[in-house]
C-alpha positions in Angstrom: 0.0 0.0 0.0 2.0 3.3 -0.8 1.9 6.2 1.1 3.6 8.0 4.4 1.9 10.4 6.5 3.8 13.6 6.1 6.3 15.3 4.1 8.2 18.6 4.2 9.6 20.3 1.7 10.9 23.4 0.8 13.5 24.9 -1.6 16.6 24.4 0.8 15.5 21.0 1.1 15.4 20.0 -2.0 18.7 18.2 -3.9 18.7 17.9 -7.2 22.2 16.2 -7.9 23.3 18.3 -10.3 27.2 19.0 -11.6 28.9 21.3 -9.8 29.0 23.6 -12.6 25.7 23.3 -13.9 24.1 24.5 -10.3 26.7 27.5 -10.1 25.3 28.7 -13.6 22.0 27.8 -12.6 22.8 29.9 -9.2 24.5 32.9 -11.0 21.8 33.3 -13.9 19.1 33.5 -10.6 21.1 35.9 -8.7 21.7 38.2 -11.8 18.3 37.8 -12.8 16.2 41.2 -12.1 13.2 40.5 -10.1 10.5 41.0 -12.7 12.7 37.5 -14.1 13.5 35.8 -10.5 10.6 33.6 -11.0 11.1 30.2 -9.0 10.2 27.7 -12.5 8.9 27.8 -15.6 5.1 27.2 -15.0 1.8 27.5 -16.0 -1.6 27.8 -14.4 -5.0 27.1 -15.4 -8.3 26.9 -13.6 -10.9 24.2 -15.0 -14.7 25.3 -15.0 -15.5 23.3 -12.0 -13.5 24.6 -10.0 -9.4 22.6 -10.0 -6.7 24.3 -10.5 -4.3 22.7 -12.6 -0.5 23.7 -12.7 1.9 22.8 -15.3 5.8 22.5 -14.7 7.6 21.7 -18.3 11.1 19.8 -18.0 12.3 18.3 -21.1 14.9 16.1 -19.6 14.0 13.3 -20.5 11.1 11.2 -21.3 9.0 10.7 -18.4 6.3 12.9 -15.9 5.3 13.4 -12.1 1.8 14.0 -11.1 0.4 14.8 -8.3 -3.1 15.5 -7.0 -3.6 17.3 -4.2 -6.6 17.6 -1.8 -6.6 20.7 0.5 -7.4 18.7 3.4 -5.3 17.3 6.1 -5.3 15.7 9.7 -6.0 19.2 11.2 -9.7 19.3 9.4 -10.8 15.9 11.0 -13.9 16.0 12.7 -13.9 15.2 17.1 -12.8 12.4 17.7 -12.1 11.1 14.7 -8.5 12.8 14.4 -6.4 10.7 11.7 -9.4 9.6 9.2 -7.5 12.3 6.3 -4.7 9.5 6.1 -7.1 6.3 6.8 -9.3 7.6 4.0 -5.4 8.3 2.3 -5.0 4.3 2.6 -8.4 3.3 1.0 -7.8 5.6 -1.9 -6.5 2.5 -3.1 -9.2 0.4 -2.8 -11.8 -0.3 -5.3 -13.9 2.4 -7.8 -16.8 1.6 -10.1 -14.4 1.1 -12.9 -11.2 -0.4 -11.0 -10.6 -3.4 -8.4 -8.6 -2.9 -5.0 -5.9 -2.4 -5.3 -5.9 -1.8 -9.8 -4.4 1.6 -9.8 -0.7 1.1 -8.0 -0.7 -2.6 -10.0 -1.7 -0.5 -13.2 1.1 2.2 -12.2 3.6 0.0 -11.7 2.9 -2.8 -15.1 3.3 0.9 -17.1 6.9 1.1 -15.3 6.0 4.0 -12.9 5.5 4.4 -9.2 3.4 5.9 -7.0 2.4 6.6 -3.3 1.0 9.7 -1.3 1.0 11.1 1.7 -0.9 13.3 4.4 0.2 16.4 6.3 -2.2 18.6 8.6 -3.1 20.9 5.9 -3.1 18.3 2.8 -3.2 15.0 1.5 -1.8 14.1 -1.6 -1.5 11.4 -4.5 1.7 11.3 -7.2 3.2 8.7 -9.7 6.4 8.9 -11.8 5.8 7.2 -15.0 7.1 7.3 -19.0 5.2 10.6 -20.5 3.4 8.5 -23.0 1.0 7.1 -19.9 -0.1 10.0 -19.1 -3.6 9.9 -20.7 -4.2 6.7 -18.8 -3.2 7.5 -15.4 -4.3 10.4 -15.0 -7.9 8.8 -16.2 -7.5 6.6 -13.3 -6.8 9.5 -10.7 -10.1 11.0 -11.8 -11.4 8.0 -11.6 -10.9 7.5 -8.0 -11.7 11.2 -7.1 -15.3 10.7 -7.2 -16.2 7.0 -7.8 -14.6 5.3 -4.5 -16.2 2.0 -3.3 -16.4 1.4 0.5 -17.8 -0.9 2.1 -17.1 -3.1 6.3 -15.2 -6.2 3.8 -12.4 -3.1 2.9 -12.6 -0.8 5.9 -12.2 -2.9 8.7 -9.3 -4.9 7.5 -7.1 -1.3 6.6 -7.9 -0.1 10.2 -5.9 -2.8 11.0 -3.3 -2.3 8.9 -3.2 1.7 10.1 -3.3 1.0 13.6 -0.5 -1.6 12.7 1.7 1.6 11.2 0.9 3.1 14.5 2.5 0.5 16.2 5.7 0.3 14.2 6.6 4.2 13.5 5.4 5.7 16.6 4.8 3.6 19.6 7.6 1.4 18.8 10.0 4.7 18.2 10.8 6.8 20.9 11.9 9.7 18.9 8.5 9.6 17.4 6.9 9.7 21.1 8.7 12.9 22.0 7.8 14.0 18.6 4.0 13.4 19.2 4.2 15.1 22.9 6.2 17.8 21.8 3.6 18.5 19.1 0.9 18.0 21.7 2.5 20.6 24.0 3.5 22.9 21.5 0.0 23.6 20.4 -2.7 23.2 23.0 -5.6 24.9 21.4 -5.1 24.2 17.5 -5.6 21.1 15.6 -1.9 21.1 14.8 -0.9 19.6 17.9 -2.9 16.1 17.0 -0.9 13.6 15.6 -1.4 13.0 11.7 -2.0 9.6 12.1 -4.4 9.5 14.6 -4.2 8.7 18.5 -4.8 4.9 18.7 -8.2 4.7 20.7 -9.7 7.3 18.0 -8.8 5.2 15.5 -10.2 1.9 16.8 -13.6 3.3 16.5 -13.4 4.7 12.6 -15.7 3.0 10.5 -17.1 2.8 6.7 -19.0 5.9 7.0 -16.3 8.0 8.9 -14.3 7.6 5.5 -17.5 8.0 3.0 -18.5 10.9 5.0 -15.1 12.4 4.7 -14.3 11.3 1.0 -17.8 13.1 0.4 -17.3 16.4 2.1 -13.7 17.4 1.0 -12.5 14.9 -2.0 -14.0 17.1 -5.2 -12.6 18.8 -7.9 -12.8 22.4 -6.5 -10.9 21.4 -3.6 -7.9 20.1 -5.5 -5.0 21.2 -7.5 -3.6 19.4 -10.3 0.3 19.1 -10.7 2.4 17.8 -13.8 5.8 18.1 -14.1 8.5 16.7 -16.7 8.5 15.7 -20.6 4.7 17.9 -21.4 3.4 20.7 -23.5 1.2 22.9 -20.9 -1.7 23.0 -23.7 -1.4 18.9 -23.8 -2.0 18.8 -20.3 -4.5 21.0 -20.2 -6.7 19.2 -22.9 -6.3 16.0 -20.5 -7.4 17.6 -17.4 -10.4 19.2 -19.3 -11.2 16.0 -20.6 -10.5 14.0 -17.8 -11.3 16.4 -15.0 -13.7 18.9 -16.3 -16.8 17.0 -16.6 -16.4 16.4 -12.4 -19.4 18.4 -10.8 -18.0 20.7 -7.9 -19.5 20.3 -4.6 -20.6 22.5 -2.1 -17.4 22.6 0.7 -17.6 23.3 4.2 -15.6 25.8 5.7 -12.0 25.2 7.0 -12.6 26.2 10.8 -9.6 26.0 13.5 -9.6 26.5 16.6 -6.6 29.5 17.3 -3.6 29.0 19.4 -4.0 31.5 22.7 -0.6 33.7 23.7 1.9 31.5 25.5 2.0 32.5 29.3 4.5 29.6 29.8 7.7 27.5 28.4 7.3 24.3 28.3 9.7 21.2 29.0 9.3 17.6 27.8 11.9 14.4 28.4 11.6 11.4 28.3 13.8 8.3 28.3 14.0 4.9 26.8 16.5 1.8 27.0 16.4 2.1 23.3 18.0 5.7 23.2 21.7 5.6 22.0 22.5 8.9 22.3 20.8 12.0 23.7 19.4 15.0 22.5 17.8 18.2 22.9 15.0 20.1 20.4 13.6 23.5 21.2 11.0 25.0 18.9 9.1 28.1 18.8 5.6 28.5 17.1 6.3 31.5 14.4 4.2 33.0 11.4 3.9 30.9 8.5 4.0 32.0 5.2 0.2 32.0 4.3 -0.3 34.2 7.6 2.6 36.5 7.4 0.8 36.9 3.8 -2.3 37.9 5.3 -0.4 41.0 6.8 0.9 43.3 3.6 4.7 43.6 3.9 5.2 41.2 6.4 8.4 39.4 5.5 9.1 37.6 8.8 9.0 33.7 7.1 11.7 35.0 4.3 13.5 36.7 7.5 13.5 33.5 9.7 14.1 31.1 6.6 17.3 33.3 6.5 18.2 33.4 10.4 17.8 29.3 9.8 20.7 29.4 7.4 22.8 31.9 9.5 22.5 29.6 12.8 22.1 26.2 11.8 23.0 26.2 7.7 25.4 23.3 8.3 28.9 23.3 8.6 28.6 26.6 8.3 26.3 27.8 10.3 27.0 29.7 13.5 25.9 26.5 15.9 28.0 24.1 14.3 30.9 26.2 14.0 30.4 26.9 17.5 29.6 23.9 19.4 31.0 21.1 17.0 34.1 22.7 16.1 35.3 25.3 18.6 34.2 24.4 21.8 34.0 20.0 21.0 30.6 20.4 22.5 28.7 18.7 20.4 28.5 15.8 17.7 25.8 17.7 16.1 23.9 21.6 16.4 21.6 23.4 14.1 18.5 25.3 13.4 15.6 25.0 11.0 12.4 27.1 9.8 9.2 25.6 8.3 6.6 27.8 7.5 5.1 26.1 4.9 2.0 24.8 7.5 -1.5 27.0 6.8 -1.4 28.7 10.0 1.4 28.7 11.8 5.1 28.5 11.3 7.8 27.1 13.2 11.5 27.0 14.6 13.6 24.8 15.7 17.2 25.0 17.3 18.7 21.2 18.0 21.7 19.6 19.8 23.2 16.4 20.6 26.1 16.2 22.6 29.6 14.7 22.8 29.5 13.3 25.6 26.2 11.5 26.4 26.9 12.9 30.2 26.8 16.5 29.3 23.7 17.4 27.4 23.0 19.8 30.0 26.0 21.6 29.3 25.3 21.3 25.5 21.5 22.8 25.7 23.5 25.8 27.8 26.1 26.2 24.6 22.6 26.6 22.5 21.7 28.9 24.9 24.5 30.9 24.9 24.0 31.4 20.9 20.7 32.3 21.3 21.1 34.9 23.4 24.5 36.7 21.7 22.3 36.3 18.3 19.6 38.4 20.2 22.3 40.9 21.6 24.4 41.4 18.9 22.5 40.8 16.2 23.8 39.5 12.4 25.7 40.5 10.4 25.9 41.8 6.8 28.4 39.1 5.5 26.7 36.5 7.1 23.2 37.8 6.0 24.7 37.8 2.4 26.5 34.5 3.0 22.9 32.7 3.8 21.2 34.4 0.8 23.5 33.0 -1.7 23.2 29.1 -0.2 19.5 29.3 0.1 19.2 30.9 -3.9 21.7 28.3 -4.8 19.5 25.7 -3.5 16.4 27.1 -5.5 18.5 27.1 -8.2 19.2 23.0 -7.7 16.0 22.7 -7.4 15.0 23.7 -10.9 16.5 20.9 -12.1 14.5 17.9 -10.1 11.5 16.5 -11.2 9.2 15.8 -8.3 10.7 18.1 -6.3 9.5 21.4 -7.5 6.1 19.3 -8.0 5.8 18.7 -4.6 7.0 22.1 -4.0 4.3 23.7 -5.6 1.8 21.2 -3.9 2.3 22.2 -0.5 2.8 26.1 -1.3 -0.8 26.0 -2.8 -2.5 23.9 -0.2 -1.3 25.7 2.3 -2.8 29.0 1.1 0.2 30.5 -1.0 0.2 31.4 -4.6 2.2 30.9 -7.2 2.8 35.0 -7.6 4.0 33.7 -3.9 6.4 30.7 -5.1 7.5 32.6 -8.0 8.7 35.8 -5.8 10.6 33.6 -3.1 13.8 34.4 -4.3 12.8 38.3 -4.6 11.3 38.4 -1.0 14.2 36.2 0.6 16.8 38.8 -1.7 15.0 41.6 0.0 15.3 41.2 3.9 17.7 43.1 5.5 19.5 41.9 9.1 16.9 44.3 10.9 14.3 42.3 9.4 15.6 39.3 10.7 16.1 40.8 14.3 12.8 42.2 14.2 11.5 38.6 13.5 14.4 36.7 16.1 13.2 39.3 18.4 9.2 38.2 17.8 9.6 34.6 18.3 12.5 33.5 20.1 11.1 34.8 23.9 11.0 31.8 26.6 7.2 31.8 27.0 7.0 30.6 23.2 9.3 27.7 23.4 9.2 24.3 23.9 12.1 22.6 25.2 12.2 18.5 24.5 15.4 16.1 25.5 15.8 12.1 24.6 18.0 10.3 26.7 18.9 7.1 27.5 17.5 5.2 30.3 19.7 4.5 33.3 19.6 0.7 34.1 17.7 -0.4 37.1 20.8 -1.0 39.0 22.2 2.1 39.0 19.1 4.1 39.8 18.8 1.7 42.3 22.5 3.1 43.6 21.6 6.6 42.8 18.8 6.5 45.0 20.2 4.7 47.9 23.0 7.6 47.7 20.3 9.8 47.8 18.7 8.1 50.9 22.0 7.8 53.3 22.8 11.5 51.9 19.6 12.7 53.5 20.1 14.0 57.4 17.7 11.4 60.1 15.1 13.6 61.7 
C-alpha cells in the first residue's frame, strides 16, 4: 500500500544532484536575474470550469512525468474524535472504484513502469506517480477515476484499520523519537488542531468506521478542492486538454468551511523528556511557534518567514552555520547543532534550534552552549556578511531545485495547499533577496522569547541498578530527623 503520512519540503530541502557547474550557472543566472525574471520555475496555471486548478511545470529532460493530486485537506480538518481519518481515508484511496478493483491503480502504475504513493500532512493530503510521459492519458484517467467514484464498504474498511493502527504500532509507539515528537507537538500547540498527531491517536482510530471515511471522501474529495500538478516531458496546452477532458466533466460540490480552533498567547515555556532503554545517544530540540508563510501573507509587507528562513541558514545552515561552528568545532561540545524554519503549514510556522552532545553525560552543558548562541544572536544581532552568505546558499539551492523532477512538484503542492500562490512561489527568491538583518532581528526578536518555546530532550535510560544506587545515595545523603 503506498503512502507515508507527512512530508516537508521546501526549496533548501530539496537536492537535485546536479554538476557542480551546472548548479553554479544555474545559481549565477538566478542571482543576476532582475526581479521581474526571478521567477522560481517555468510554470503554467489554469483553472478548470469546475472549480481545479491545474498547474503545469515543463522539463524536457527526459522522457518521463510526475503527477500529483492534491486535496486541500489534512489531519488538522478531522472531525472530534475522529483525528487521523485524512490518512485512513489516504490508505483506502486505493481500494476499489466503479471502474477499478482494489488495489488496480498502484498494479496499473507500476505494469506501465511507474510508481506511485501519497502522503498526508495537517493541511493536505496528496497522491503522485512517476511514470514514461506516453502514460499520461491513462493514469491520470485513473486518478479522476478515484476522485469521485470510491467504493467502501465493512469487507475493505475494517481490515485497513488494521493495517493503520499496525503503522501506528511500528513508526510511533515502537520509536521513541516519534513519542517525543508526538508530545512535543501536543505541547506545542494546546488549542489548534496542529498539535494532533497525523495519524491518529490509537483509541480514536479503533472506532473509525465505513461511513467515517465516505462521510469524509464526500465532504472534502472534489474537484474544487484540489490542485492538479504535472511536471517533466509535457506541453502545458497537452495537459490542459487532458485535465479538461479528464477532469472537467467532475461536478463541484458544495465545501464546508476550514474552521480552526486559534492558538491563545503563551504565558509559559514548556519542558518535555523522556527516556528509553532504546536511546543511544541524547538530545535536545527547542521549537518556537512562528508565522507561516500564508499568515505572514495575510499582513501586507510582512516578511518575517523570508527573514526566519534566512536566520535558519545563518545559525544552523550546516557546517557553516554559526551552531556548528560553535559547538561542534570550537568548543567540542557537540557531535551535532543546528536550526531549522518551516513555514510552509497553513497557519502557523515554526522553529527549531537542536543539539546532541559529545559526551552523552553533558547534554546539560550542551543545551547551555545553545543557549548561549541564542542569546549573543539576540544581543548582537547578524551581520551583513553573514546575511549575504545565507542568501547566496538558500538561492543556490532554488537554483538546484530547478533541475529535479518531483521536487519542484511537490514544491508547488504544498505552497498552494497551504494558502500560497504561485505569484507567492514565483517571488521567493525576490522576498528572501529583500530582507535586510533588521528584518531578521525584528523577527528573532518576535519569536525566540522563553514563554513561546518548547524545550524537549531524549535520553537514555539509566539501568535499574544504578538508579537503584543513585537512590540509595540519595537516601543515606539525607540528614535522620
Amino acid at each position: 500500500m503506498p503512502h507515508s503520512w507527512n512530508v516537508r519540503i521546501r526549496p533548501a530541502a530539496i537536492c537535485a544532484g546536479l554538476s557542480l557547474s551546472l548548479a553554479l550557472s544555474l545559481s549565477l543566472a538566478l542571482l543576476a536575474a532582475s526581479p521581474a525574471e526571478a521567477e522560481l520555475f517555468e510554470a503554467k496555471t489554469y483553472t478548470l470550469k469546475n472549480g481545479m486548478e491545474v498547474v503545469v511545470l515543463p522539463r524536457h529532460l527526459a522522457p518521463v512525468v510526475f503527477q500529483v493530486v492534491v486535496y486541500k485537506v489534512g489531519a488538522a480538518d478531522g472531525e472530534k474524535a475522529k483525528n487521523g481519518v485524512a490518512h485512513f481515508l489516504e490508505h483506502l484511496m486505493f481500494k476499489a472504484t466503479k471502474k477499478m478493483a482494489a488495489g488496480q491503480f498502484s498494479q496499473d502504475v507500476d505494469r506501465l513502469g511507474g510508481t506511485d504513493n501519497a502522503f498526508t500532512n495537517q493541511d493536505m493530503t496528496a497522491y503522485h506517480q512517476e511514470f514514461a510521459a506516453e502514460h499520461l492519458p491513462a493514469i491520470m484517467a485513473a486518478e479522476a477515476d478515484r476522485m469521485v467514484n470510491l467504493q467502501l464498504d465493512d469487507s475493505v474498511v475494517l481490515p485497513e484499520r488494521d493495517v493503520i493502527l499496525n503503522e501506528r504500532g511500528q513508526t510511533v509507539e515502537s520509536d521513541p523519537g516519534s513519542r517525543l515528537a508526538e508530545a512535543m507537538n501536543a505541547a506545542t500547540f494546546q488549542n489548534h488542531p496542529y498539535g494532533l498527531p497525523i495519524i491518529g491517536w490509537r483509541h480514536e482510530m479503533e472506532s473509525y468506521s465505513t461511513e467515517d471515511a465516505l462521510n469524509f471522501y464526500r465532504r472534502w474529495y472534489a474537484p474544487n478542492n484540489a490542485i492538479l500538478i504535472v511536471a517533466g516531458d509535457v506541453e502545458p496546452e497537452a495537459v490542459r486538454a487532458l485535465a479538461e477532458k479528464n477532469f472537467g466533466p467532475l461536478s463541484a460540490r458544495d465545501l464546508p468551511e476550514r474552521v480552526r480552533l486559534q492558538e491563545p498567547p503563551p504565558e509559559a515555556a514548556r519542558r518535555l523528556a523522556l527516556s528509553s532503554p532504546e536511546v543511544e545517544h541524547p538530545s535536545m530540540w527547542r521549537r518556537y511557534v512562528s508565522e507561516s508563510y500564508r499568515t505572514a501573507g495575510l499582513t501586507k509587507g510582512d516578511n518575517a518567514p523570508y527573514a526566519l528562513s534566512l536566520l535558519a541558514e545563518v545559525m544552523g545552515g550546516g557546517a557553516v552555520g554559526r551552531l556548528y561552528k560553535q559547538l561542534v568545532i570550537t568548543d567540542g561540545v557537540a557531535l551535532s547543532a543546528g536550526a531549522s524554519y518551516n513555514g510552509d503549514p497553513r497557519d502557523y510556522g515554526s522553529f527549531t534550534f537542536y543539539v546532541s552532545p559529545r559526551n552523552p553525560a553533558e547534554l546539560d552543558k550542551a543545551e547551555k552552549a545553545v543557549d548561549a548562541e541564542i542569546g549573543k544572536l539576540l544581543k548582537d544581532g547578524v551581520t551583513e556578511q553573514e546575511l549575504a552568505d545565507a542568501k547566496k546558499r538558500l538561492l543556490m539551492d532554488a537554483a538546484k531545485s530547478r533541475d529535479s523532477l518531483n521536487g519542484p512538484a511537490l514544491l508547488v503542492a504544498e505552497a498552494l495547499a497551504g494558502g500560497e500562490t504561485m505569484e507567492d512561489i514565483q517571488a521567493w527568491p525576490d522576498r528572501i533577496e529583500a530582507v535586510t538583518t533588521a528584518d531578521v532581528m525584528k523577527a528573532a526578536k518576535a519569536v525566540l522569547v522563553p514563554e513561546n518555546s518548547v524545550t524537549s530532550t531524549l535520553t537514555p535510560e539509566a539501568p535499574a541498578d544504578a538508579n537503584a544506587d543513585a537512590n540509595a545515595d540519595a537516601n543515606a545523603a539525607e540528614p535522620t530527623p
